[in-house]
N, C-alpha and C positions, 0 to 999 in steps of 0.2 A: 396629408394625414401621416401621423407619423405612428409606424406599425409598434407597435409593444412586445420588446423582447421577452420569449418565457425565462421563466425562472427556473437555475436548473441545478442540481444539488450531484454533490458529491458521495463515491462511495467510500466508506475508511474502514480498513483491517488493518489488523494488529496481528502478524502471524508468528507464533514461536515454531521454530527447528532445532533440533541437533546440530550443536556449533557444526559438527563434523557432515552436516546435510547443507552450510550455509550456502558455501560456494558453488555449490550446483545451480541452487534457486535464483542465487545474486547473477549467475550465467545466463540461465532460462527468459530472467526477469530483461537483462540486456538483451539479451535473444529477438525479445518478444519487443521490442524499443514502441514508442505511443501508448501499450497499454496502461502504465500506471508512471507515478510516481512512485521512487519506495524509499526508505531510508533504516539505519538500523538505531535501534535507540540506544542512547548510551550507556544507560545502566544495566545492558543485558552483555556487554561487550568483556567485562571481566568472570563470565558463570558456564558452564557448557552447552549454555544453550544462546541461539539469537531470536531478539524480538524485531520481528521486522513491521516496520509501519509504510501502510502502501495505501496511496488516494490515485484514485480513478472517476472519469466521470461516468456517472449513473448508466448512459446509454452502454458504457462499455462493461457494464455488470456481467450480462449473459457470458462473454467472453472469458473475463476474468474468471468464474468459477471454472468454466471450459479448463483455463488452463491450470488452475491449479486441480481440478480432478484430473487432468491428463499427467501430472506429475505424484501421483500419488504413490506407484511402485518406486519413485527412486528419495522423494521429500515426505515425512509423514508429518505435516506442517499441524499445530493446534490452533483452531483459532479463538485468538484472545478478547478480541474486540471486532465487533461489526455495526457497522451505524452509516447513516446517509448525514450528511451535513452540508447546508449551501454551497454553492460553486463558487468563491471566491478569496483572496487573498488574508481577509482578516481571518475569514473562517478557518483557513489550514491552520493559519498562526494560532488561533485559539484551540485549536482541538489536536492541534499536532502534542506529541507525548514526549518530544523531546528529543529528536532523532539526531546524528551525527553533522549532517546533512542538515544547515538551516534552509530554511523552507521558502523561496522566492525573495531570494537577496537581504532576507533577516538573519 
């Protein structure tokens, strides 16, 4: 019998900061290495602020807010977009917003 994988979805934010807050996060986010994917999008790259786009998987939701409320004294991040989206490779590509960083060898 062959067992039937669940089906399991992705988390997707869209965080805008303070160009001048970027590099802290872009730290934190290496810091933190398996929680997410992130990438910055490019048309936020020429303006004073970065839009940063980060895919996580669902289970690692709770975590992810963790960390971004834990960095709230030093990032005050907006969030721009929040959505769940399938866990898989067409799916990033379709719903990815364009980040710097293409997305799993696209």
């Amino acid at each position: 019998m062959v067992e039937e994988r669940k089906k399991t979805e992705l988390f997707h934010w869209i965080l805008r900061v303070p160009k001048d807050q970027a590099a802290f996060l872009y730290f934190q986010l290496e810091a933190n290495e398996g929680l997410c994917f992130y990438s910055t999008l490019d048309k936020s790259l020429k303006e004073p602020f970065r839009d940063i786009e980060i895919f996580s998987p669902e289970e690692l939701e709770p975590e992810m807010r963790h960390f971004i409320a834990s960095i709230q004294q030093e990032v005050s991040p907006i969030i721009l977009l929040e959505e769940k989206i399938p866990d898989s490779k067409e799916a990033m590509n379709q719903f990815s917003k364009g980040g710097k960083k293409r997305l799993l060898g696209n």
